[in-house]
C-alpha positions, 0 to 999 in steps of 0.5 A: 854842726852845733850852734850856739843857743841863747845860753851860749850866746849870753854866756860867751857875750858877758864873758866879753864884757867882762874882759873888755873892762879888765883890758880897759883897767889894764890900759889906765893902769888900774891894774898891773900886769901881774894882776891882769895876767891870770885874767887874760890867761883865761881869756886866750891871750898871751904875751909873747916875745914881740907881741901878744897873741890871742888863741881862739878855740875851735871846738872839736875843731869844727868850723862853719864856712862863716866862723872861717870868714869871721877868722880871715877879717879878723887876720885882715883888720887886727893882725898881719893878714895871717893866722896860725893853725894849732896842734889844739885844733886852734888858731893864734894871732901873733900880733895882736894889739891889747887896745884890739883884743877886746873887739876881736873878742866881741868879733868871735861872739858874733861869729858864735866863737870865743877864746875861753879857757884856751889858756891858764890852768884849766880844761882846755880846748877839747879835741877830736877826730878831724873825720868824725861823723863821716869816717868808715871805720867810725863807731859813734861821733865824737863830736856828739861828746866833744860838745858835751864835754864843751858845755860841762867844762866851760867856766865849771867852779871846781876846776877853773884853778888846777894844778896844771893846764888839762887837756882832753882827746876824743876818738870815736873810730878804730884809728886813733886821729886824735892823739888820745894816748897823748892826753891828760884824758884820752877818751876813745868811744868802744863797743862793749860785748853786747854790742852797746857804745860806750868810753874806755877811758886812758889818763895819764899821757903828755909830752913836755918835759916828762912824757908818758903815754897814757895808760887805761882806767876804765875798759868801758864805761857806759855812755850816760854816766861820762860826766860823772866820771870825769868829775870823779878824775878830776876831783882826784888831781884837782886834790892830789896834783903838785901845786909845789912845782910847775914841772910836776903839777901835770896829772901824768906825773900824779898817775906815774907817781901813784901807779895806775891801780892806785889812781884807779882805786881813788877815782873809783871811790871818789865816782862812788861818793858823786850823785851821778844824778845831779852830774850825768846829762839828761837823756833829753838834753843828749838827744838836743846836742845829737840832733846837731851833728846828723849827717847833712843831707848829701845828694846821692852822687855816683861813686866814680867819674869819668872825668875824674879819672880821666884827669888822674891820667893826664895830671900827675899832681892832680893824681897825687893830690887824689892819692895823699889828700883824699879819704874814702867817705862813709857815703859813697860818691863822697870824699874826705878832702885835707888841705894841707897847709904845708906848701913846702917853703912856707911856715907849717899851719899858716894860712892867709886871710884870702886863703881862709876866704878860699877855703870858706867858699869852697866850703859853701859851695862843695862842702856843705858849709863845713871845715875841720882843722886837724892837730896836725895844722891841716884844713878838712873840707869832710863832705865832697862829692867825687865829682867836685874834686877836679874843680875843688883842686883848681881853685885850691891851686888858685889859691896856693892850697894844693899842696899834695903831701898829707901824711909825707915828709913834707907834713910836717908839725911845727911850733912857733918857735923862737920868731914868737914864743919866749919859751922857745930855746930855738928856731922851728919855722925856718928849720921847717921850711929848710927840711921841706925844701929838701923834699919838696919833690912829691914823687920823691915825697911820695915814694919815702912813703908815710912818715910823721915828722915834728919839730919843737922849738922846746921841751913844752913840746907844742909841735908834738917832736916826742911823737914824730917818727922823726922827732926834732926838739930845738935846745940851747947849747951854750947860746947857740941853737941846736937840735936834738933828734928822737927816732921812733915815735907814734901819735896813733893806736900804737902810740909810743915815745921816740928814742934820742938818738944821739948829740944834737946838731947845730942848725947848719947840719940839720937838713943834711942829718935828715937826709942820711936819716931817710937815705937809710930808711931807704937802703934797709926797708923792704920794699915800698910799703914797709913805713918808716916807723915799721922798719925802725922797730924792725931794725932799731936805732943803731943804724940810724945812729951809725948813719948820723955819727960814724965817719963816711957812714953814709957814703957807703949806703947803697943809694936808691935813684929818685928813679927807681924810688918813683918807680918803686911808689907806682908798684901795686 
């Protein structure tokens, strides 16, 4: 992984000088909140309902057992022993005092981290696959490229001050795990016909207020000149971008407005006017940055254990844990291991000071000191050998990290909501937790299947409801909390916007709504391994609503046993 050179450290280090002295001015009252909230915006912290909140970022969400240990102390000493994981590949402190943020920022410094540009107008925290480097299906790593970009965006002059936040995606495998349709720029690593590697290029999508999936600019773009292009991109919005309307200000309502060919045509003749020579990174200084993110050095391990094998048997969650939070490694011997910060009843993308300990530690000693966070709240340890699993999974239990349900029901994404934000209309984290209750049995989990399902607190859209197969969007109806469900979403290759599917629920009704949500997926599919998203765009949306609306609908559904939906799971 990359580690900060001189350059970084200098830069990162002046930057928390910086802000130590605004804070300072700010505490005196030598400035205003009006005049300190652009400066602390550009520094990561916000102020919320009850407190601020500092935002760190994690770039390309990739993190050393030391920065995680860094994180927990500073849950520990300046926050209430907790941190909260992104759906940026971020973490947040909810309760941050201002007198504290300039030494947690001086803490991350230390620990090579920093909260830069994780807020304000500006690119953000540049996302990527949380496999990268060590997936199957991978054609290129994109974490060589998330650092590129990292370093080209990082306090760039032209766009500190855009019309709107800017958010940037990279994937370089052939499943999307990044969300890149869902981006202001989504960047997918390709290969072009003679076999070179290079970008295609989408623009355009987001959530919120007025979702789009994001649409191609370029089919391929070749590798050396990514910079140039972006410059190009973002010279356009940067020009172009509503700065008379907040709700219009972001790119995706440029490029709907404009029409593709038309933003097409005005980047491509503003890429023609750029010196690419002057933008475009050196060969020399790409093959530094790549040398970074070589494989470590993994000891050949055999591809099966015995004793592996011989726990599956005899431990049922261990066997669930292998089959839903284990990925198949591109050496073999290895595995991809989630831990999921989903245990049912507990606050989705928490984790705890001495959880974050744990899973440094683990890291050390089986992951060849490296973690991932992934956008949907989840911890990956990306480098561990087969026969470390029964161990791994012990200690994970140990620390109340065991939880077998990546990619289920009960995985589910959740924003803040109302208990801190105030943007929030309503509630998330006890909807959350209400609705995983009721499926926190994992057989009962595991037979529904995969199935994405996210919750908003409102229409920013922070826990990504437009892209749930189930969607569920907090909003206030006459003062009271209610919740509206869309159906149908899709944050991968096939990405798509859920449908509403009717009036919203008061938030008593929720948890019963969703349980006659899945007893019809249950009734229709055909057979286990028809997904929910498949089945819906099989049979569409007028079942679902009947189930929802209609009088009785759901009673006359025929019930599928959790017995018999166990035992449809175990079938081959």
């Amino acid at each position: 992984m990359y580690r900060y050179d001189s350059y970084d450290d200098a830069f990162v280090r002046s930057r928390a000088a910086q802000f130590r002295d605004q804070v300072t001015r700010r505490l005196v009252g030598d400035l205003s909140e009006e005049q300190f909230r652009p400066l602390r915006l550009q520094n990561g912290l916000y102020l919320q309902l009850h407190s601020y909140m500092l935002r760190v970022a994690i770039p390309y969400g990739v993190l050393s057992a030391n920065q995680l240990r860094a994180l927990a102390a500073i849950a520990r000493r300046y926050d209430r022993g907790f941190g909260h994981f992104t759906t940026r590949q971020n973490i947040q402190f909810n309760w941050t005092r201002l007198a504290d943020a300039p030494d947690i920022i001086d803490a991350l410094a230390d620990a090579g981290m920093h909260a830069i540009q994780t807020s304000g107008n500006c690119i953000r925290n540049v996302t990527a696959d949380p496999y990268a480097g060590v997936a199957a299906d991978e054609i290129e790593d994109p974490r060589i490229w998330g650092e590129v970009l990292r370093q080209w965006s990082s306090a760039h002059p032209e766009f500190l001050f855009l019309p709107r936040k800017f958010k940037i995606a990279i994937s370089g495998a052939l499943e999307d795990r990044a969300a890149v349709l869902f981006h202001d720029i989504g960047i997918r690593i390709v290969r072009h016909r003679d076999g070179s590697a290079g970008f295609a290029i989408l623009v355009g999508g987001g959530q919120g207020r007025t979702p789009y999936v994001a649409q191609e600019l370029r089919s391929f773009l070749p590798r050396q000149h990514l910079l140039s292009y972006l410059e190009a991109v973002m010279r356009v919005y940067n020009l172009n971008g509503r700065r008379d309307n907040l709700y219009k200000a972001r790119i995706k309502v440029l490029v709907n407005a404009l029409g593709i060919d038309e933003f097409r045509r005005q980047v491509e003749a503003e890429w023609q006017r750029i010196d690419h020579d002057a933008i475009d990174l050196p060969e020399a200084e790409l093959q530094r940055i790549t040398e970074a993110f070589t494989l470590p050095s993994l000891p050949v391990r055999a591809a099966t254990s015995t004793e592996v094998a011989r726990r599956r048997r005899a431990d049922p969650a261990f066997d669930s844990f292998w089959r839903n939070n284990t990925t198949p490694h591109r050496e073999p011997g290895y595995r991809i291991l989630t831990i999921a910060l989903k245990e049912p009843g507990l606050i989705p993308g928490d984790a705890t000071a001495e959880q974050m300990d744990a899973v440094a530690a683990l890291a050390e000693r089986y992951g060849h000191d490296e973690v991932r966070v992934t956008y949907t709240q989840n911890l990956v340890l990306p480098h561990v050998a087969v026969a470390d699993l029964p161990n791994v999974y012990d200690a994970l239990v140990a620390a109340g990290l065991h939880a077998a349900n990546a990619g289920l029901i009960t995985d589910l994404i959740a924003c803040p909501g109302l208990d801190y934000c105030n943007l929030a209309n309503a509630r998330s984290i006890p909807i959350a937790q209400e609705i995983a209750r009721r499926f926190a049995d994992t057989g009962r989990a595991q037979a529904i299947g995969t199935l994405r399902l996210n919750i908003s607190g409102c229409i920013n859209a922070c826990g990504h409801h437009h892209a749930g197969n189930i969607g569920i969007l907090g909003v206030d109806k006459k003062g009271t909390e209610h919740y509206q469900i869309t159906l149908g979403g899709s944050p991968g290759n096939d990405a798509q916007i859920g449908e509403i599917v009717g009036p919203s629920f008061a938030a008593e009704d929720l948890p019963d709504a969703i349980e006659r949500i899945i007893e019809t997926y249950l009734a229709l599919r055909h057979g286990s391994d028809e997904t929910f998203l498949t089945l819906y765009r099989r049979v569409g949306i007028a079942p679902f609503k009947h189930a929802l609306y209609a009088q009785g609908a759901i009673a006359r559904l025929p019930h599928k046993t959790d017995r018999q939906l166990t035992q449809e799971a175990a079938l081959p």
